[in-house]
N, C-alpha and C positions, 0 to 999 in steps of 0.2 A: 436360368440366368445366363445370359453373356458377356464373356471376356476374350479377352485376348492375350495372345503370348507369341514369342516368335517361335518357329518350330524349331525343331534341335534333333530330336531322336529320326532314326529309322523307319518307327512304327508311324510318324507324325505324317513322314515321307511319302511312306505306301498311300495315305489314305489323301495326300495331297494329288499322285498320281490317279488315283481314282477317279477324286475332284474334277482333276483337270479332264481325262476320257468324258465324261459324261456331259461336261460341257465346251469341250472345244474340239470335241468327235461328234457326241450322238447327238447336241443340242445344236450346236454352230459346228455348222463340216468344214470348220476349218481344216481339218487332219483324214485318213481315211481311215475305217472302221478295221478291227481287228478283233482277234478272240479275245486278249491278255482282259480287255476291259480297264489297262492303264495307259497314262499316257504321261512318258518322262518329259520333263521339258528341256529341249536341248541344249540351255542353259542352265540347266536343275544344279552343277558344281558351284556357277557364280553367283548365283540367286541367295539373297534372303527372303524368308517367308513368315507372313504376319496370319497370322490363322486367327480365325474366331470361335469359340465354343459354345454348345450350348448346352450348360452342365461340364458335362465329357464328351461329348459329341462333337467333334469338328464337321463346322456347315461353312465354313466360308475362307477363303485366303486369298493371298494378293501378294505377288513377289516382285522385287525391285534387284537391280543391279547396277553397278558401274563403271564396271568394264567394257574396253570399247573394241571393237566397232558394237551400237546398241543394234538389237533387228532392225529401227528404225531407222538405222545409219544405212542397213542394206538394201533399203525398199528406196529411200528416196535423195540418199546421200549423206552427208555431215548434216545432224541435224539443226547445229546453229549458225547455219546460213543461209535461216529460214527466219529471225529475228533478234532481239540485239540482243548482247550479252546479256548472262541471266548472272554469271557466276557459276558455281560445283553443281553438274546435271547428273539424274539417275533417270534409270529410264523403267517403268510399272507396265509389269507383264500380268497376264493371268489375272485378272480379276473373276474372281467366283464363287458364289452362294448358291446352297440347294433350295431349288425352288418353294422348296414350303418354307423357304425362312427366308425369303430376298421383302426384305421391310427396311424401314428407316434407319431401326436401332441399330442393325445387324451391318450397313452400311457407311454410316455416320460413326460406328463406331471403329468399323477397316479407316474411314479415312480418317480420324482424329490418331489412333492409331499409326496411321502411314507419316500423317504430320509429324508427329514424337518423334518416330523412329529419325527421319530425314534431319531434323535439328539435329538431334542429336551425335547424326552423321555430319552435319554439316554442309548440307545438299540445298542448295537456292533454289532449286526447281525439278519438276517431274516433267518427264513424258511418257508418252501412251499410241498405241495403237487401240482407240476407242471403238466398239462398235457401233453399226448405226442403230441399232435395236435400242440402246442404252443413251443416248446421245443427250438423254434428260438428264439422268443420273451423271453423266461425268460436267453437265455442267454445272449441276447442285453442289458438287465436291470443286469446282474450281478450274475445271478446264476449259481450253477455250483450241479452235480449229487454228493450226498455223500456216497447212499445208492442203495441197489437193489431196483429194481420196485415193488411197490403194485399194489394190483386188479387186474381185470379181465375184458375182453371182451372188450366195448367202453370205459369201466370207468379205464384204466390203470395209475398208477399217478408214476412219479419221487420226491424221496425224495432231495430239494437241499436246497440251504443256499446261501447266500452270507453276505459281512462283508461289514464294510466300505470302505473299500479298494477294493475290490472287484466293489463298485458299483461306486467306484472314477474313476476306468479304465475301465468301462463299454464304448458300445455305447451309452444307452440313455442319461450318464453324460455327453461325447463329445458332442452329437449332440441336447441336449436340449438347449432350446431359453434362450437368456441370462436375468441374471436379470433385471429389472428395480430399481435403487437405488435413495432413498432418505433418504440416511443417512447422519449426518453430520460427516462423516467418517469413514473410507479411503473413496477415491475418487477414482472413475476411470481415468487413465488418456488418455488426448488427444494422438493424435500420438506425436507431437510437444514433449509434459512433457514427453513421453516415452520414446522417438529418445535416449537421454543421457544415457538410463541407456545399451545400446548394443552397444554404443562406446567403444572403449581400457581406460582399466582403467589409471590413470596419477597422480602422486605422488602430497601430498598438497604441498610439498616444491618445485614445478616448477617453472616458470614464465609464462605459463599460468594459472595454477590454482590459481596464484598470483591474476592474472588478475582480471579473472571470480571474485572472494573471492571479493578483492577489488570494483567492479561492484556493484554485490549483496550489501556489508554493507553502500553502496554509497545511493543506493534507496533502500532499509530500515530508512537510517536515513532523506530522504527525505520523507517518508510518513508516520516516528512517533516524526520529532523535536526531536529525541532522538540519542544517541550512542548503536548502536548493536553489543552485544557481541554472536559469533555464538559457539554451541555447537553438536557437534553427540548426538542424542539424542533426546526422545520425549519430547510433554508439560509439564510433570512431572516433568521430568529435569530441564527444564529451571526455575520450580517452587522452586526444592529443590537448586539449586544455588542462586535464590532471596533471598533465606529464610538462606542463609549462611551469605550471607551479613549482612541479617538484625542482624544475632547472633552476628557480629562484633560491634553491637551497645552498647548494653548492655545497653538496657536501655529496659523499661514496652512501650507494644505495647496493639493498640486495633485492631478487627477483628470483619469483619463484614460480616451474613451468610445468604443469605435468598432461599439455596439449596444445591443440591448435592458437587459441586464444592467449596461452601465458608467452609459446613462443612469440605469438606475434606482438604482445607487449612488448618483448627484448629487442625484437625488428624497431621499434615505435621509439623504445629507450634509444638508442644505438643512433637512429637519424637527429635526436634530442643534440648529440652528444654526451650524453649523460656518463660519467664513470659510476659502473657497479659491476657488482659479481653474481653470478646467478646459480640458483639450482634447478636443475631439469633432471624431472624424474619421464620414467616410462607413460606414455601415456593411459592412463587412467590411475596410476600407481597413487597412494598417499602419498603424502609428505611427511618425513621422519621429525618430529617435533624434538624430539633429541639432538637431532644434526643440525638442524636450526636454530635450537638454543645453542649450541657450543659455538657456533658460526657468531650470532649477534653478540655472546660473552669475550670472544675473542676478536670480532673484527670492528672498524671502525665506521660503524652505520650512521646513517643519519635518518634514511628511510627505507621501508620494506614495499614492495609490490606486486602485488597477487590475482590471480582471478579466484571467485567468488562460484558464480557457474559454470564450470566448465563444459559447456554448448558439447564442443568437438567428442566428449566421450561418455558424458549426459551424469557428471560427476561433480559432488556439491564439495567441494575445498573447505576445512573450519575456519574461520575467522574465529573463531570464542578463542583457539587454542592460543593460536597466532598473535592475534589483540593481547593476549594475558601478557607474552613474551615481552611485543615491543611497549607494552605497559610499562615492562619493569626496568628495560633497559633504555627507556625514554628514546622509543624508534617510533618515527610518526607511520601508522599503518596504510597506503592507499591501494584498493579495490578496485578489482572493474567487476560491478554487478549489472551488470546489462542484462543477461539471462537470466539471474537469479533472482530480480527485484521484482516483486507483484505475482512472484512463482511459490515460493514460501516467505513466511514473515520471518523478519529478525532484524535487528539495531544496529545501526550506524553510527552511533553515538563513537564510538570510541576508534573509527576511522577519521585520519588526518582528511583524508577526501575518498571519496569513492563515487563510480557514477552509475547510471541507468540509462533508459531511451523510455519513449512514449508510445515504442513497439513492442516486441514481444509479448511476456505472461501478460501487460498489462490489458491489451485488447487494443487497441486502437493503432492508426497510422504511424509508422516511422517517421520522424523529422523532429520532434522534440529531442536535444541533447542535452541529459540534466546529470551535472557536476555537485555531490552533497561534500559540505565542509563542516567540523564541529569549530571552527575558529575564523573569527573574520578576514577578510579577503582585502587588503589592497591596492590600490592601481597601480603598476608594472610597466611606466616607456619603455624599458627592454622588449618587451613580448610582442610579440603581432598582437594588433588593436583587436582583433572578434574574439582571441583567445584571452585575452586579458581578463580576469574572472571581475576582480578590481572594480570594471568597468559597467557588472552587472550588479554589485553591492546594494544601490538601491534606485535603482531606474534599469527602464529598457533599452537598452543603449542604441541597438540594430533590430530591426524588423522582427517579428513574430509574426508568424500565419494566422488569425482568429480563428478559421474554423479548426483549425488541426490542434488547436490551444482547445477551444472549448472541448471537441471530443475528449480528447486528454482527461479535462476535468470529469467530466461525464460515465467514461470507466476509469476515473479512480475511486468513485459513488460507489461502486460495486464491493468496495473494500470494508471490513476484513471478510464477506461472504464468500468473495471470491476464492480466498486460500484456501478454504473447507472444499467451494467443489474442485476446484485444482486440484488437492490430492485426496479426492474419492474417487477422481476421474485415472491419477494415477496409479492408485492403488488395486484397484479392479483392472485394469486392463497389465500391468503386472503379471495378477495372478493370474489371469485367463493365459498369456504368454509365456508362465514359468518356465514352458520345456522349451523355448527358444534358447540358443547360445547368446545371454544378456552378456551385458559388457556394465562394472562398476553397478553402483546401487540407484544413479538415476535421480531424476527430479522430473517436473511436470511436462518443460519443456526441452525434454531430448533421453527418451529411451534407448537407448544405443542397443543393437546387435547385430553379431558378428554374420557379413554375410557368409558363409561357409557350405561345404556340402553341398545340401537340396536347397539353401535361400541364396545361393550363389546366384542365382539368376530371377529371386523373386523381385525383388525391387524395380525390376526393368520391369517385369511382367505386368507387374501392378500397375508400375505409372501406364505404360499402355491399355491399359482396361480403365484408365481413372482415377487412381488411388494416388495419389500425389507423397508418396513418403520424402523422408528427408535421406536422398540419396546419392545426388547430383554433384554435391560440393569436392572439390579436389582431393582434400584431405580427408575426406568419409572415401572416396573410392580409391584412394591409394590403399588405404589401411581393410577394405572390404569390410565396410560399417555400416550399417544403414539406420536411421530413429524415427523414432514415434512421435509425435508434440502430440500432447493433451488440452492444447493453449487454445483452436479454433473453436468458435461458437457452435457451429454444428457437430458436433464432437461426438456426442452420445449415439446419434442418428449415422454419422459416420461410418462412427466404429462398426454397430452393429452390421453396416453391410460390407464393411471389409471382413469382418469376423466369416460370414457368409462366401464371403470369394478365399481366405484361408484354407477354409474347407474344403471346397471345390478344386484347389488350386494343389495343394500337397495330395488329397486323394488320388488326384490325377497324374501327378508326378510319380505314385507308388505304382499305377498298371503298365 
């Protein structure tokens, strides 16, 4: 099996110097021959290197830097006054694979690899001192000549570059293996969720898109007790049309935060204007139902609001407890269940509003924003006109996407089967993970664990080998977190070959 990782140890080092003797001494005389049988690279301090394994065997690597002057600065001068601005330039040294393993995968997977890495850096573009030997392969990965040729004799090198774009329209971008995702969004979708979107597009004022519309908000408000109000539009949407309403209240609300998503409610309240008072607990921490009830017994609420799944720490917040509270003390309850709707089942009913999208658990494309209310809704000239719920009561008021509406309808078909495999899917991969440093109890879409110790540097590794974890987000890598989603269709086939690079991957960490 091969992966990739950037190299980091000493021992990783030696056997990249080796790499390097063998092929840019005894294979390409670029260097001349010596006993040691290594060969350091003169910029070996400023270098990052992307190695490839096979198992445990390092067969391949490829190092970049950005410190200047590049070698290529010293052969033929500043290299960007040789075409136009590109933007942040690195420049790929060392390209090399042992022979019995120079193939496509082995390749294709340095350069998808090198890609990552450089986004990641934030690098608009590569250059290279190419040889001519390879002049096929560096243009399958995206390079192209900018410059006349340096050196002489075997060691003749092309100066080239490529860009983003460049390596977007590449073969090795076509023809590398796809990822494997476990995010909790976007979703891949099935063929079934995708069929819709290469239909003939169809006006929302037809009577089929009547239809469909009608369908959809049928079974929606079968699986949240609730009245769905449908919006174009992502989760946020449907957060800041909550949050319009509540401003029709005019009355002191309280908020309650224990992560990314509840603080960002209080961000969302605060641009409202809204006066309220909030609780913020630790992130992942419960929420004290004691402190809350003394808070609504004594303070003068009018509404409460909360998130539902909390995404950022992969932790399900009660609503039963909560709901019971502002039951008794007549506090209209609203939700943002964006993560948690179509992830496990439970009732809406007894939510003043709460909302969803027609991304996440549910399976299909983001752009539906759906607002549930257990009380009728009316129209609002105060509000901005899209956010006016009023306005959706019983007509379409602004545009809907047909095909991104029919998908919609089509995985929410899937329901209630879906919740069953959701958490068989959660529950098993769990357990197979119990010794990981988990974070909170978790839901389908967002395992959280702590990157720490040996997985301090898994996440990176992964996504360069393929593995697409959910790692990237500001607030997972300030807090060194990374999660699992169980939400993508290929999930089972997935996991099983990540489970297979786990293994491979901590073995190899232990020698």
């Amino acid at each position: 099996m091969y992966w990739c990782k950037i190299a980091r140890t000493e021992a990783e080092y030696e056997k990249i110097a080796k790499l390097n003797y063998t092929t840019f001494v005894e294979e390409i005389p670029q260097h001349e021959a010596h006993e040691t049988g290594v060969r350091v690279d003169p910029y070996h301090n400023e270098n990052t290197y992307l190695i490839v394994l096979s198992d445990t065997e390092l067969v391949g690597m490829i190092a970049l830097r950005s410190d200047r002057p590049f070698s290529l600065d010293r052969k033929i001068g500043k290299v960007e006054e040789y075409f136009d601005e590109v933007g942040k330039i690195c420049e790929i040294r060392l390209l090399a694979v042992q022979k019995e393993h120079r193939n496509g995968r082995v390749f294709f997977l340095l350069a998808r690899a090198l890609s990552d890495y450089c986004c990641e850096e934030g690098f608009d573009a590569a250059v290279i001192s190419g040889t001519v030997r390879e002049l096929k392969l560096y243009g399958q990965l995206g390079f192209r000549q900018f410059a006349e040729p340096v050196g002489s004799g075997d060691a003749v090198f092309i100066p080239m570059i490529t860009t983003r774009a460049d390596y977007a329209e590449s073969v090795a971008a076509r023809l590398q293996a796809k990822r494997k995702l476990f995010l909790p969004g976007p979703l891949k979708l099935t063929g079934e969720l995708a069929r819709p979107f290469s239909e003939e597009a169809m006006s929302h004022r037809s009577s089929t898109f009547q239809a469909i519309y009608q369908e959809v908000k049928s079974t929606l408000r079968k699986m949240s007790g609730a009245s769905p109000y449908l919006l174009s539009g992502s989760g946020t949407l449907a957060n800041e049309a909550m949050l319009a309403q509540i401003s029709r209240l005019d009355e002191r609300g309280l908020i309650l935060a224990n992560g990314e998503f509840g603080e960002r409610l209080i961000k969302q309240a605060t641009r409202w204007g809204l006066e309220f008072d909030s609780v913020e607990e630790g992130w992942g921490e419960k929420f004290s139902v004691d402190a809350i009830k003394e808070l609504l017994e004594n303070g003068e609420y009018g509404w409460l609001l909360m998130v539902h799944g909390e995404t950022s720490t992969g932790m399900v917040n009660s609503i039963d407890s909560i709901s019971a509270l502002c039951k008794k003390y007549k506090i209209k309850l609203c939700v943002d269940c964006i993560s948690s709707f179509g992830a496990i089942p439970f009732s809406m009913e007894n939510c003043w509003l709460a909302t969803a999208t027609s991304g996440k658990a549910v399976g299909t494309m983001s752009g539906i924003a759906v607002v549930f209310a257990n009380h009728e809704i009316t129209e609002d000239p105060s509000l901005p006109n899209y956010l006016d719920l009023g306005k959706y009561q019983r007509d379409i008021p602004f545009t809907l996407p047909y095909s991104l509406l029919k998908s919609f309808g089509i995985a929410l078909k899937q329901y209630p089967e879906r919740y069953q495999l959701l958490q068989e899917r959660f529950d098993t991969t769990k357990q197979e993970i119990s010794a990981w440093p988990l974070m909170a109890e978790g839901f389908p879409t967002a395992i959280s664990v702590r990157a720490a110790e040996q997985f301090e540097t898994f996440p990176q590794d992964a996504h360069l080998s393929g593995y697409e974890l959910h790692a990237q987000s500001g607030y997972l890598r300030q807090r060194s977190i990374f999660q699992i989603s169980c939400i993508q269709p290929s999930f089972e086939k997935d996991w099983a070959a990540l489970q297979k690079f786990n293994t491979l991957y901590f073995s190899y960490q232990k020698e």
